[in-house]
C-alpha positions as CSV (number, residue, x, y, z in Angstrom):
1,X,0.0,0.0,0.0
2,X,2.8,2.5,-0.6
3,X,2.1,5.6,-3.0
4,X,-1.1,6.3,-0.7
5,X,-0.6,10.0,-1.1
6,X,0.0,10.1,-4.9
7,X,-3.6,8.7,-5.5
8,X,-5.2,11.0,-3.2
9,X,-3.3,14.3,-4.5
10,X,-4.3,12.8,-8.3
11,X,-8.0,12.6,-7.1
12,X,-8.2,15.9,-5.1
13,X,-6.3,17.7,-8.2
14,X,-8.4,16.7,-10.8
15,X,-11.6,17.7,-8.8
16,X,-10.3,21.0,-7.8
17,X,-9.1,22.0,-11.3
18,X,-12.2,21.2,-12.3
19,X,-14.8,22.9,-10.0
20,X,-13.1,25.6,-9.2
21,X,-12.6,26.8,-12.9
22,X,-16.4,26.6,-13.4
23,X,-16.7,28.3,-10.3
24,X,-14.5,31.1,-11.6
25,X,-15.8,31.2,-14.9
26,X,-19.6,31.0,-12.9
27,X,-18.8,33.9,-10.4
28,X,-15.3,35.6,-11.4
29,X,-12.5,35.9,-9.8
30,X,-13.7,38.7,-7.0
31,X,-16.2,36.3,-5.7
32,X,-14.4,33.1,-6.1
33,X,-11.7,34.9,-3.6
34,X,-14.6,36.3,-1.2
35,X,-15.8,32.4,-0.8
36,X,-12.3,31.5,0.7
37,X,-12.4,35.0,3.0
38,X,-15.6,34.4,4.3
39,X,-15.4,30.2,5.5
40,X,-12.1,29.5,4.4
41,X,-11.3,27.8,7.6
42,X,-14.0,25.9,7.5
43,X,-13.2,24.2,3.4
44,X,-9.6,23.7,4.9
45,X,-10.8,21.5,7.9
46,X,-13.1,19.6,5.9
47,X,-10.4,18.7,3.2
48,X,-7.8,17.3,6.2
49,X,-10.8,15.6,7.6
50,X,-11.1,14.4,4.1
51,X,-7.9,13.5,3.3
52,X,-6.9,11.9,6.1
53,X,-9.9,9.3,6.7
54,X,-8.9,8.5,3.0
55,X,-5.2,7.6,3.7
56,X,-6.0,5.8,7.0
57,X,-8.8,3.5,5.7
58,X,-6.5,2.5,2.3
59,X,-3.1,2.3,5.0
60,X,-4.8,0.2,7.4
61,X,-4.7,-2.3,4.7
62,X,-0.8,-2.8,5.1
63,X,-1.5,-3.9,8.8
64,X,-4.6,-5.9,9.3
65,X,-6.8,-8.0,7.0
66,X,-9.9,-7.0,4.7
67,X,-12.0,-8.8,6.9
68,X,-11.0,-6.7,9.9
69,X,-11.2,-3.1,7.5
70,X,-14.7,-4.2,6.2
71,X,-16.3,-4.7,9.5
72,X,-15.1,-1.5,11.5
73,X,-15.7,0.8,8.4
74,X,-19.2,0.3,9.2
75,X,-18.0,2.7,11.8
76,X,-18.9,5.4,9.5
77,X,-22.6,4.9,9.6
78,X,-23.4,5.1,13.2
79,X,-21.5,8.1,13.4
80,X,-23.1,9.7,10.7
81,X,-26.5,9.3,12.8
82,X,-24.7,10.5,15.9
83,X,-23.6,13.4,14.1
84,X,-27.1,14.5,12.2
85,X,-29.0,13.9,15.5
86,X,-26.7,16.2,18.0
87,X,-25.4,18.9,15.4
88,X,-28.0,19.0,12.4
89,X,-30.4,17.9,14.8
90,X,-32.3,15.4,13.0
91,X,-34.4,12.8,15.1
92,X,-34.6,9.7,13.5
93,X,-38.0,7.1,14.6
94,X,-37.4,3.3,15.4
95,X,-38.1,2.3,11.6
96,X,-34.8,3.8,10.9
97,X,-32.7,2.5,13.2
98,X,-34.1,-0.9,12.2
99,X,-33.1,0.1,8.7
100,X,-29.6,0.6,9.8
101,X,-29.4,-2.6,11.9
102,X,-30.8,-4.7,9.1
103,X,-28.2,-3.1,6.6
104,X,-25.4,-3.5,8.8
105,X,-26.2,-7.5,9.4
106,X,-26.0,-7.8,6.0
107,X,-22.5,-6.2,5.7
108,X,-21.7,-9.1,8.3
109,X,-23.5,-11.9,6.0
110,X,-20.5,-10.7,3.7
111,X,-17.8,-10.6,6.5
112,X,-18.9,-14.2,7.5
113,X,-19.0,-15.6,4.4
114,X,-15.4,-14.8,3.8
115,X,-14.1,-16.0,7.5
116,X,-15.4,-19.4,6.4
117,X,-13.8,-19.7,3.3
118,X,-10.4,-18.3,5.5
119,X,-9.8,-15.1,3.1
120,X,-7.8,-11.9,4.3
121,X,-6.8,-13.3,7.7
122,X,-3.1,-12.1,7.6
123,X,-2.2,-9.2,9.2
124,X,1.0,-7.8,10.3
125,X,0.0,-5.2,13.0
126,X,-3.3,-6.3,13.6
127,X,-4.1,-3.4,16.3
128,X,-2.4,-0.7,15.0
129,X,-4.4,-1.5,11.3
130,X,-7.6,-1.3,13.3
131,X,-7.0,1.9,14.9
132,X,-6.5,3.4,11.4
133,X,-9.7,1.8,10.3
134,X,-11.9,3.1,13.1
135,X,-10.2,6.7,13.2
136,X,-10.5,6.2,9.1
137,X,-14.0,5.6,9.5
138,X,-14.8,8.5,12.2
139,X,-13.2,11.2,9.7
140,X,-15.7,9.8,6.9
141,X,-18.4,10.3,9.1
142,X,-17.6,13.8,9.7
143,X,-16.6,14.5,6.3
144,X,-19.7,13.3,5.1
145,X,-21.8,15.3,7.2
146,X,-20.0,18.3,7.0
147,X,-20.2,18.1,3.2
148,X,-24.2,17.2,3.6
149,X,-24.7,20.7,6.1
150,X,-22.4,22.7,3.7
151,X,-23.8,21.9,0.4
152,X,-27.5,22.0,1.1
153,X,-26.3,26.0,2.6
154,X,-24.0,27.0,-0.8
155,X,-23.9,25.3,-4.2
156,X,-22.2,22.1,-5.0
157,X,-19.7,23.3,-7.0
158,X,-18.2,26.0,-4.3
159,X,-17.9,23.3,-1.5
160,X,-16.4,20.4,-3.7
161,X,-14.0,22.8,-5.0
162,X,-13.0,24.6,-2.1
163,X,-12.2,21.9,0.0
164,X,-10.8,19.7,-2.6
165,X,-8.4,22.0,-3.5
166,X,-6.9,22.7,0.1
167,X,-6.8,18.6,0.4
168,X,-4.9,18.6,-2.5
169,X,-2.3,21.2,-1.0
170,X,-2.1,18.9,1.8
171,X,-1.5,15.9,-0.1
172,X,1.3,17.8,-1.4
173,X,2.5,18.7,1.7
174,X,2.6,15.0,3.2
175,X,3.8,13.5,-0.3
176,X,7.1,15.1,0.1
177,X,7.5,14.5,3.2
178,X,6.3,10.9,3.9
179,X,6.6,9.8,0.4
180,X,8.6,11.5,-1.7
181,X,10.4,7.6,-2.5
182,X,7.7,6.7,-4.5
183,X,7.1,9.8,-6.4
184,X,10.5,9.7,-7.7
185,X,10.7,5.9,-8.2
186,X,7.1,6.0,-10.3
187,X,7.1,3.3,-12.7
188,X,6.0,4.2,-16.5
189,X,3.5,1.1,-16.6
190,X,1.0,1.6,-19.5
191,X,-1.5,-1.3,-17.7
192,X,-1.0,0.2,-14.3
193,X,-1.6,3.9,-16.1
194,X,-4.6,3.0,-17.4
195,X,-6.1,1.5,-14.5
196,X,-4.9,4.9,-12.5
197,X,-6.9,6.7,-15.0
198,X,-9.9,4.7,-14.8
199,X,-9.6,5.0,-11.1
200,X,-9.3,8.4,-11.1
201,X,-12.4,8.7,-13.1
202,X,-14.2,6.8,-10.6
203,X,-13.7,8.7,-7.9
204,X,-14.7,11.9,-10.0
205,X,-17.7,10.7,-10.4
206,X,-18.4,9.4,-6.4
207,X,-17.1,12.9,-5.3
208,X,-19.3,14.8,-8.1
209,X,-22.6,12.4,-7.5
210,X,-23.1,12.4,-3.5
211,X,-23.0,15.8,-2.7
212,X,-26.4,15.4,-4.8
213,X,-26.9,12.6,-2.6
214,X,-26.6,14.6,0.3
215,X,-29.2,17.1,-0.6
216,X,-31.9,14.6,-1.6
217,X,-31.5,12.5,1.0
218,X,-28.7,12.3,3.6
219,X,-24.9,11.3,4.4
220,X,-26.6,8.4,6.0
221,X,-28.0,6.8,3.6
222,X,-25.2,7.4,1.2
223,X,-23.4,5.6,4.0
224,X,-26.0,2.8,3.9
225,X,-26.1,2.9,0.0
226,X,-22.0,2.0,0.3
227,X,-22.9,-1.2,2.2
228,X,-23.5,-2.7,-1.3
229,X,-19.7,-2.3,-2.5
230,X,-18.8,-5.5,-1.3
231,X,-21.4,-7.4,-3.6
232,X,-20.6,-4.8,-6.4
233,X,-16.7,-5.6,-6.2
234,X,-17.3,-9.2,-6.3
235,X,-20.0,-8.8,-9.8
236,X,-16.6,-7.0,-11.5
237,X,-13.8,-9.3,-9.8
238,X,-15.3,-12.6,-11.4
239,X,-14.2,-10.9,-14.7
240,X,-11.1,-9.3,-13.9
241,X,-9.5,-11.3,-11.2
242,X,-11.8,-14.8,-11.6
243,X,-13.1,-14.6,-7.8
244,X,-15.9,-17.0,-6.7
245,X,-19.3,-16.6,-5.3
246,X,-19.7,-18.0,-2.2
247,X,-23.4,-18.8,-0.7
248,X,-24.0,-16.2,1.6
249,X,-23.1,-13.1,-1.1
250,X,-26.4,-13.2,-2.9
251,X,-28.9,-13.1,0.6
252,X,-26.0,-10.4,2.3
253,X,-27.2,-8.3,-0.9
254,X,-30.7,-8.7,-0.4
255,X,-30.6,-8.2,2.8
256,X,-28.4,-5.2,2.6
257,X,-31.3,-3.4,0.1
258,X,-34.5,-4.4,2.6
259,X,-32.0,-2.1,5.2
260,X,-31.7,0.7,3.0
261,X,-35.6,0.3,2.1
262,X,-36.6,0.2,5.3
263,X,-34.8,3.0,6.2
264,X,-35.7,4.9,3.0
265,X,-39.7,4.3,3.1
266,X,-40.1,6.4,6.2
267,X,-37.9,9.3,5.5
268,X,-36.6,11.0,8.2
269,X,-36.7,14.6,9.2
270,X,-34.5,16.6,6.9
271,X,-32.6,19.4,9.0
272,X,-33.2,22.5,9.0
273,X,-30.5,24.6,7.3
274,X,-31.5,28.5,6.1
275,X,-29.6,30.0,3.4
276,X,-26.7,31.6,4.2
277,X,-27.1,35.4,5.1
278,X,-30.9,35.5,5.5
279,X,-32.4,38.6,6.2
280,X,-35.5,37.8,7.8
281,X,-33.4,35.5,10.6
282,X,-30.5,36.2,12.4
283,X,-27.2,34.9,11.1
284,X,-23.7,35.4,11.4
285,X,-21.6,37.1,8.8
286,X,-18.2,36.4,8.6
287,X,-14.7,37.3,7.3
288,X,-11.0,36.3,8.0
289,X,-10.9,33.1,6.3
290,X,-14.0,32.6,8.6
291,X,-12.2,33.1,12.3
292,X,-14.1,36.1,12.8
293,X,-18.0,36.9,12.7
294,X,-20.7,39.2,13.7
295,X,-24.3,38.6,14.7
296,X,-26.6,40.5,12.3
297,X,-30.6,41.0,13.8
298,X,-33.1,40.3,11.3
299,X,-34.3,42.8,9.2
300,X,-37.4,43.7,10.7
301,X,-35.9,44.3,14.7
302,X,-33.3,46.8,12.8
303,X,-36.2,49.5,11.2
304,X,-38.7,50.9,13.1
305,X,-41.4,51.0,10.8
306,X,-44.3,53.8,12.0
307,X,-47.6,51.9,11.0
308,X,-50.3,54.1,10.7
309,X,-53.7,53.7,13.2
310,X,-56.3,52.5,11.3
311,X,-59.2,54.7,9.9
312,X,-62.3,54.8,12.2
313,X,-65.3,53.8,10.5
314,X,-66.8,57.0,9.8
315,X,-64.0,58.1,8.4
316,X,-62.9,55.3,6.0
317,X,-66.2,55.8,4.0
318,X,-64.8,59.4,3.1
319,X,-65.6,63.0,4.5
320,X,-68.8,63.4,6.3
321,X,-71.2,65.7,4.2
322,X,-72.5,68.3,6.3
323,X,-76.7,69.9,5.9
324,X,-75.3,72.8,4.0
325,X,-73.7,70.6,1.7
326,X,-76.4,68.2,0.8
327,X,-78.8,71.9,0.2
328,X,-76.1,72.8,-2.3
């Protein structure tokens, strides 16, 4: 698992060339600059959190086995659900937490199945590869619902390029550092070159397409939607790598999809999120790449609008007309 950081700078490059040079050609320059002044702090954080649960989950394979990674990255469910419920404060009902249970015994259908066939036992540093796997885990969780809160406030194409592109400085940063070796000892391999690119393009797409998935349902059931990878992987490696189905696959699928439709018929609570500087609530406004902010009142508590007494009823049907007036 060495050249962890190379991958991750190709992926968070690509996407940050690519959103934000719509998002300057969408706004110009002034704005694209204001976006970074005003929550820069905020994209920078969310591209380490990133970044980092990316490189831990994909390290943690050089110390224990898939077994032990495919079990505790379920991690990142549950704390997706802790997260919503105490900071986006969404409160789930029972249905859902049955939807989540049933999903997640289907993930270990799948573990199972491979313990009794005796695959992806051998492990090296078995406790220090599951400590990178649950912190792993724990940092998608935030990412996710960081990204879900940020992108249903701004558009799409501000968050995934803003926090892309500071990952991608940080990738840079740790590449020379921690692996500057493999950079310099990269191997011109036209079969591993294409499977980079095809790789690449993969994650464009899974980067591009749940932020979507964010905003019409939730990180948790994007989460939940991932349980299925397994089965997914397997459907492709029977081609590619000639891998064998064993017995338990085919009912760990179906049982994964009842989770995510049970969890999915009885849609939970979406959370409240208002659009960023709203007038008619009060908000915070901020500046210095976000570290700074001031409360701003709602419109109506800063004018004092004079309203007018209303009419009294003799008078809203126009002037009274007096005897000499009716004579003339």
């Amino acid at each position: 698992m060495n050249g962890v950081f190379i991958d991750l700078l190709r992926n968070s490059a690509v996407l940050a060339v690519m959103y934000n040079s719509y998002a300057i050609w969408k706004r110009g320059l002034k704005a694209w600059l204001n976006q970074f002044w005003e929550r820069g702090v905020y994209y920078f954080f969310l591209g380490w959190v990133d970044m980092e649960g990316n490189y831990l989950v994909v390290k943690a394979y050089q110390y224990t086995g898939m077994l032990s990674v495919m079990i505790l990255d379920t991690w990142s469910t549950p704390m997706c659900v802790l997260l919503a419920f105490f900071f986006l404060r969404v409160r789930y009902r029972w249905v859902h937490y049955l939807g989540i249970f049933v999903c997640l015994c289907g993930t270990g259908m799948v573990v199972g199945s491979d313990a009794m066939k005796g695959e992806s036992w051998n492990a090296s540093d078995p406790i220090k590869g599951n400590f990178f796997v649950i912190a792993g885990a724990t940092l998608y969780g935030i990412s996710n619902t960081s990204v879900e809160y940020l992108c249903r406030k701004y558009p799409i194409y501000e968050v995934n390029g803003s926090f892309t592109l500071f990952a991608a400085l940080i990738n840079l940063v740790q590449l020379m550092i921690l692996e500057r070796n493999e950079f310099s000892t990269f191997v011109d391999n036209g079969y591993a070159i294409g499977m980079i690119i095809v790789y690449t393009i993969c994650m464009v797409v899974l980067y591009s397409l749940a932020p979507v998935m964010f905003r019409w349902s939730s990180a948790v059931i994007y989460n939940l939607s991932l349980l299925t990878s397994d089965f997914w992987s397997l459907i492709f490696g029977l081609g590619l790598f000639g891998y064998t189905v064993s017995v338990l696959y085919p009912p760990a699928f179906v049982v994964t999809i009842v989770g995510i439709t049970i969890y999915y018929i009885f849609p939970a609570p979406e959370p409240v999120i208002h659009a960023p500087d709203d007038p008619t609530i009060k908000h915070r406004q901020f500046s210095w790449f976000g570290f700074y902010f001031k409360t701003v009142e709602p419109e109506h508590q800063q004018k004092n609008i004079d309203i007018p007494e209303p009419l009294s009823p003799s008078l809203a049907n126009g002037p009274i007309e007096t005897t000499h007036q009716k004579e003339l």
